[in-house]
C-alpha positions in Angstrom: -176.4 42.4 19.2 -175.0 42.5 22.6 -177.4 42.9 25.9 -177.6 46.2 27.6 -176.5 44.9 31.1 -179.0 46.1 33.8 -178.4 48.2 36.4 -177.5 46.9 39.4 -179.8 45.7 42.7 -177.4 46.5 45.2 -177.5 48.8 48.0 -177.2 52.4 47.3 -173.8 54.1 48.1 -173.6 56.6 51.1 -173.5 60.5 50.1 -170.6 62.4 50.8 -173.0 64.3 52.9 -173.8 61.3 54.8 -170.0 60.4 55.3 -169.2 63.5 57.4 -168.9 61.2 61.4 -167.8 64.4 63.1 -171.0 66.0 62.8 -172.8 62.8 63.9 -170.9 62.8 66.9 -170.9 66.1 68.0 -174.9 65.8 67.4 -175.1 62.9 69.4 -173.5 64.8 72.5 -176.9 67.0 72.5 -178.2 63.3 72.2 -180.0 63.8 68.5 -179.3 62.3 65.5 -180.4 65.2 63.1 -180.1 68.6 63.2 -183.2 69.2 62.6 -184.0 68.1 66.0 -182.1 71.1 67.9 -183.0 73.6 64.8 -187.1 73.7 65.2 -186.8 75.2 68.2 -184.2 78.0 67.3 -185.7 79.3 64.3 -188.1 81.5 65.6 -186.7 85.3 64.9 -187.2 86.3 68.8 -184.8 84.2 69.8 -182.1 86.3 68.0 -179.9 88.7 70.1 -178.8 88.7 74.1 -180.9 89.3 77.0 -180.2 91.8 79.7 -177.3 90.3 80.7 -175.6 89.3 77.2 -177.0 86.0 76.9 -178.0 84.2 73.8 -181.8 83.6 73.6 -180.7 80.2 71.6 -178.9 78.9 74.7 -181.8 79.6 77.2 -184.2 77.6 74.6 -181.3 74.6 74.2 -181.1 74.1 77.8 -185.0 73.9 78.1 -185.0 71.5 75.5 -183.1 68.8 77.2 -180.6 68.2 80.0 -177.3 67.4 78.4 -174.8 64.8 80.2 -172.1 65.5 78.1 -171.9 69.1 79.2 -172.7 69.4 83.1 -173.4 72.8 85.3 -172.5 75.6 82.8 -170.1 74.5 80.0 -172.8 75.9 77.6 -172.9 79.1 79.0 -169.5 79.0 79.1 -169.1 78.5 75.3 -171.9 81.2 74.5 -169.8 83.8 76.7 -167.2 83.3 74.7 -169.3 83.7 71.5 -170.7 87.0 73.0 -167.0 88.0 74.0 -165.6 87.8 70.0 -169.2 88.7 68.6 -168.8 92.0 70.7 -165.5 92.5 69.9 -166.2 92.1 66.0 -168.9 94.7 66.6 -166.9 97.6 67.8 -166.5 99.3 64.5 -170.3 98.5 63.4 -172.9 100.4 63.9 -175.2 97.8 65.5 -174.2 94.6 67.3 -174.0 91.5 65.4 -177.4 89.7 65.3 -176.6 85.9 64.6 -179.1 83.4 63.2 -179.4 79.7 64.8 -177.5 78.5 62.0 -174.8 80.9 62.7 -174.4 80.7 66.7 -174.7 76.4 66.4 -171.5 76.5 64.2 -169.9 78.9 66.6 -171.2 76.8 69.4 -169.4 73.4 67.5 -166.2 75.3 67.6 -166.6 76.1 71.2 -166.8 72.0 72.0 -164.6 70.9 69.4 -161.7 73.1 70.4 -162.5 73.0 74.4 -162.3 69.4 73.8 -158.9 69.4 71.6 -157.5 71.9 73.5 -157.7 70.5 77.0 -157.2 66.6 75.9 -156.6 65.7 72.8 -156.1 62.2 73.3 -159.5 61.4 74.9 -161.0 63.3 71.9 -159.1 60.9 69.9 -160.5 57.9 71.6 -164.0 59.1 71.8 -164.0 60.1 67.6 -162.5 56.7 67.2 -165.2 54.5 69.2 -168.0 56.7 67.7 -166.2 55.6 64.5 -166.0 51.8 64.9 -170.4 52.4 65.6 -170.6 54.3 62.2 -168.7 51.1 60.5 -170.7 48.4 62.2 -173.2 47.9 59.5 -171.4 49.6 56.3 -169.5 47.9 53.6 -166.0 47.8 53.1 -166.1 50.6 50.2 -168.4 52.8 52.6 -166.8 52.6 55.8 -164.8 55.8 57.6 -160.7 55.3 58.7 -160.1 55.6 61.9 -159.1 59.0 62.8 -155.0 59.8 63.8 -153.6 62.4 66.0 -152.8 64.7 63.1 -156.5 64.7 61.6 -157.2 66.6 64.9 -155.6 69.7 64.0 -157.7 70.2 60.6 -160.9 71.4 60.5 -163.2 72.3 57.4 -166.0 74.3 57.3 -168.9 73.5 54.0 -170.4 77.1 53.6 -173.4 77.9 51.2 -172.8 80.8 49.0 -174.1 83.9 51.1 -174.0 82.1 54.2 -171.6 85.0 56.5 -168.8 82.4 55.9 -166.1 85.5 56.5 -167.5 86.9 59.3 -167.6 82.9 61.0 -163.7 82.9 59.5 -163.2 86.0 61.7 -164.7 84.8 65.0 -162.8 81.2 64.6 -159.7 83.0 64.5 -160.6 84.6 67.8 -162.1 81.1 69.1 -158.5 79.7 68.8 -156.9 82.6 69.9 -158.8 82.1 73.3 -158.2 78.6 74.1 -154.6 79.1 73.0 -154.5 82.0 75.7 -156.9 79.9 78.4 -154.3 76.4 78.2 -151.0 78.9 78.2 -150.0 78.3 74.7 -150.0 81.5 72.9 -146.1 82.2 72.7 -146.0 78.8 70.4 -148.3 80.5 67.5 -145.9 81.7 64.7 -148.0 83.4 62.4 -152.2 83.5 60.9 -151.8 82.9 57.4 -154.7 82.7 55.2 -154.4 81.1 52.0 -156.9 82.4 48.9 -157.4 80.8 45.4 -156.3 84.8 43.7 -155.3 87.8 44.2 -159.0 89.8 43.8 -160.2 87.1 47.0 -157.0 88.3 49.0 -157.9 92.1 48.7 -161.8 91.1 49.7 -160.2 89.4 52.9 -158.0 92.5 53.7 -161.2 94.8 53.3 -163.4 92.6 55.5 -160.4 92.0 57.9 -160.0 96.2 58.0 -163.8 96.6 58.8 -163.6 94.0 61.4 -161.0 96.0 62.9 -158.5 92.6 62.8 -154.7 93.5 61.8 -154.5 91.9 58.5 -152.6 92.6 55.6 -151.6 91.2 52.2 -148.2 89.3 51.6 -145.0 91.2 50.0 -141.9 89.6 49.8 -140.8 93.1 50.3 -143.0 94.0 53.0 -143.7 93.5 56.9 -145.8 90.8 55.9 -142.7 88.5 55.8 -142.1 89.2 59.4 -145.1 90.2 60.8 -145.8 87.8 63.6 -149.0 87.3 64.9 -150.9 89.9 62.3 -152.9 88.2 59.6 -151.0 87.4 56.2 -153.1 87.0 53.2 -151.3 84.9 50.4 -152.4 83.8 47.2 -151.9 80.3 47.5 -150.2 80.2 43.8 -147.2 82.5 45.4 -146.3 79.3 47.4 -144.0 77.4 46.0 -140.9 75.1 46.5 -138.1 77.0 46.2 -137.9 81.3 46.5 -138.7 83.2 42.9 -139.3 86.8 42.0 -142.9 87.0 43.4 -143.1 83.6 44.9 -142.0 82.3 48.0 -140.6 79.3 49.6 -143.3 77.1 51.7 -140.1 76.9 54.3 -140.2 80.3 55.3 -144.0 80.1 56.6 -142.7 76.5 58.5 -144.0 76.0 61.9 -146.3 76.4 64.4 -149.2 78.4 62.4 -153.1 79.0 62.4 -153.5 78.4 58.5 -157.0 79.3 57.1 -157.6 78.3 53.6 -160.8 80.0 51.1 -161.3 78.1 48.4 -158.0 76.9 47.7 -158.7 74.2 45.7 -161.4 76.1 43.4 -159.8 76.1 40.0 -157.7 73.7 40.4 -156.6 70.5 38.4 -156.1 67.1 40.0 -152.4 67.7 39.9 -152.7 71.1 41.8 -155.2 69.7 44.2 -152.4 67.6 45.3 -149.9 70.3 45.5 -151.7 72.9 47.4 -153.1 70.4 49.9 -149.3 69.5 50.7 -148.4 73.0 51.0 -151.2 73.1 53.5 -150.6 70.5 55.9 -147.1 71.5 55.6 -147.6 75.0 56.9 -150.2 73.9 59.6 -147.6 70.9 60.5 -147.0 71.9 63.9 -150.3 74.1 63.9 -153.6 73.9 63.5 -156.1 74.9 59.8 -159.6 76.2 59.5 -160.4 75.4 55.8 -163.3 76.8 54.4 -165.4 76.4 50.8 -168.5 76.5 49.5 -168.0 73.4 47.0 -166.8 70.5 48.5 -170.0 68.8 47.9 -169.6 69.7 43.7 -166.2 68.4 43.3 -167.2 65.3 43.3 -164.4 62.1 44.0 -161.5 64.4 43.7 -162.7 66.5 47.1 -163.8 63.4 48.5 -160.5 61.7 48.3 -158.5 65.1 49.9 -161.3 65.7 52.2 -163.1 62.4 52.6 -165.3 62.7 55.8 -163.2 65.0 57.5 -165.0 67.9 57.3 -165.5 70.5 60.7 -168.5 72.6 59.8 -171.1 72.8 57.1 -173.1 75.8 56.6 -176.0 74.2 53.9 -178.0 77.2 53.6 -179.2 76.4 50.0 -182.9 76.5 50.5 -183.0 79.1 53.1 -181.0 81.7 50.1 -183.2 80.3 47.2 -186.2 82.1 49.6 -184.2 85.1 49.6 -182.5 85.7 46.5 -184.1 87.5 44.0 -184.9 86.6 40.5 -181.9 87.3 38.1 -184.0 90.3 36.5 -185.9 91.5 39.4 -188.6 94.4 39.1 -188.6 97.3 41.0 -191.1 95.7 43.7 -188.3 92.4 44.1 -185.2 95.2 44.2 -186.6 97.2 47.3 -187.7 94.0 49.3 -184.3 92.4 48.2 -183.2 95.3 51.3 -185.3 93.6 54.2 -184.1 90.1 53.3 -180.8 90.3 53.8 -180.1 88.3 57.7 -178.5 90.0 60.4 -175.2 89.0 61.3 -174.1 88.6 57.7 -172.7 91.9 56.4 -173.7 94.2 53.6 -172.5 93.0 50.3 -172.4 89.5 51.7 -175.4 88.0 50.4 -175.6 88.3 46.3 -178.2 90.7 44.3 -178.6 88.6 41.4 -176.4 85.2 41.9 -177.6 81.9 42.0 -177.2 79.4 44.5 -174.7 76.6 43.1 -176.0 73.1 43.0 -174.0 70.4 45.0 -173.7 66.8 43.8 -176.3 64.7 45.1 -179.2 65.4 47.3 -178.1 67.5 51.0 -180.9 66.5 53.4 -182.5 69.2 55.2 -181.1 72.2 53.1 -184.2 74.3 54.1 -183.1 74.4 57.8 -179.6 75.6 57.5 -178.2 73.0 59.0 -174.4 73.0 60.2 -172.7 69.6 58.8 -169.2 69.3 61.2 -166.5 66.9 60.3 -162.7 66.8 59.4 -160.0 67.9 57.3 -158.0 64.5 56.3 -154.2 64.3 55.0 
């Protein structure tokens, strides 16, 4: 009878979690190594909202924390003005100002640097990813260690959000993030369109709702329609009406061609490993000359096939799982649970956002610190 062979002593392979550089180096510019490090000091509820003079209580408790080389005088305050400016503007057609939590306003405020940075020289950003890179490598193996990031990996950003997490309304103040540094560096006239890709047809009319309540110009692709030609208004498209060649209620990945802000929900959710490959060349070709937010809650579940379309290339992570298992109710709640469940829900995240009775999906392998809603950056790659 043959041997069972025994399980082997090596070391044990990195996480995809542990993979994602980006956020390691944008971390290390508020010089910590975890998240956790920044996050203890935001969490307590009074730090939520502006002061007098529409200032984010979390950025007068960063800057007493420590004094930050890597962003001199104001730069921060600078970045949390412009998170006031779109939070405010998002908030015109709600009955109460946006209230963000910490995890919330430290992935707007990861935007802020990231784009400030890509915006006003990408090639030093380039450099600096590249020598923070070459440290990450030092003492991995061959099998765990990160490519060197190219020019066009700049212009993709992902963004890991939990289930419940306010990933839309985030979507809808990123679009406004880039709008602003497009305007600030005198590059608006080259944006062709805002597409936003979904997985179906019922996620495309969600989007148009939310985009309607928002106030945001938005509306859902028609071959027959002013979608086609719309310009700078926001086109939702089912990303299966994207194809090759022009059908009867499909339409040619050419026509879209250019210079566009492409964000993607879900896209790949469904999908087999020959789709997978498909829609993430319909992507990069309709961001080609642009620049893609991409956004899903499951990167961390799909395993090998997400890791080889988005190996450690992912912008923002949103890992909220333990700070929702608090909150969400049991699947059957009494009467007690279901008139608490209408305290719990967080301010910032909009009615209907977090789920009455839907549980949190697991992710592959352990994700350290899920408790503190930590925001996980990093990059789309080809």
């Amino acid at each position: 009878m043959a041997k069972k062979k025994s399980k082997s002593n090596g070391p044990t392979p990195l996480r995809f979690d542990q993979r994602l550089v980006l956020n390691q180096w944008l971390l290390s510019l508020f010089d910590v190594n975890s998240f956790d490090r920044i996050a203890e000091h935001l969490k307590p509820i009074e730090l939520e909202g502006l002061d007098e003079n529409n200032v984010h209580f979390f950025l007068h408790q960063l800057k007493l924390l420590w004094q930050y080389e890597e962003f001199p005088g104001d730069v921060l305050l600078g970045y949390d003005e412009n998170i006031v400016k779109h939070t405010l503007r998002l908030s015109e057609k709600r009955s109460e100002t946006i209230r963000w939590k910490y995890f919330h306003w430290m992935s707007l405020l990861f935007t802020e640097v990231y784009l400030d940075r890509y915006f006003r020289d990408p090639a030093k950003l380039l450099a600096d990813l590249n020598q923070f890179v070459v440290t990450f490598n030092a003492d991995k193996t061959d099998k765990e260690k990160v490519d060197l990031y190219e020019a066009d990996d700049l212009r993709k950003l992902a963004f890991w959000n939990a289930t419940g997490s306010g990933k839309t309304l985030l979507m809808h103040v990123n679009i406004l993030q880039y709008q602003h540094y497009l305007e600030l560096h005198g590059r608006s006239k080259e944006l062709n369109r805002i597409l936003l890709l979904t997985p179906n047809e019922g996620l495309s009319r969600q989007h148009w709702e939310e985009f309607e309540a928002a106030g945001m110009d938005a509306d859902i692709f028609s071959k027959d329609g002013r979608s086609l030609f719309a310009g700078k208004m926001i086109e939702i498209i089912d990303i299966h009406k994207l194809k090759e060649e022009m059908g009867d209620k499909t339409v040619a990945i050419d026509a879209f061609e250019g210079n566009n802000l492409v964000l993607v929900d879900e896209g790949h959710r469904g999908a087999s490993g020959k789709e997978v490959g498909a829609w993430m060349k319909a992507r990069n070709r309709l961001c080609e000359q642009g620049f893609l937010f991409e956004y899903s809650a499951t990167f961390g579940q799909a395993g090998t096939r997400v890791c080889q379309v988005h190996p450690v290339r992912l912008l923002v992570q949103v890992c909220l799982q333990g700070w929702l298992r608090q909150r969400l109710p049991h699947p059957q709640p009494c009467r007690r649970q279901r008139r608490r469940q209408a305290t719990t829900v967080p301010d910032g995240v909009p009615a209907g956002v977090l789920p009455a009775t839907k549980a949190v999906p697991q992710q592959c392998g352990r994700v350290p610190s899920v408790s503190t809603g930590e925001p996980v950056v990093g990059l789309c790659r080809k």
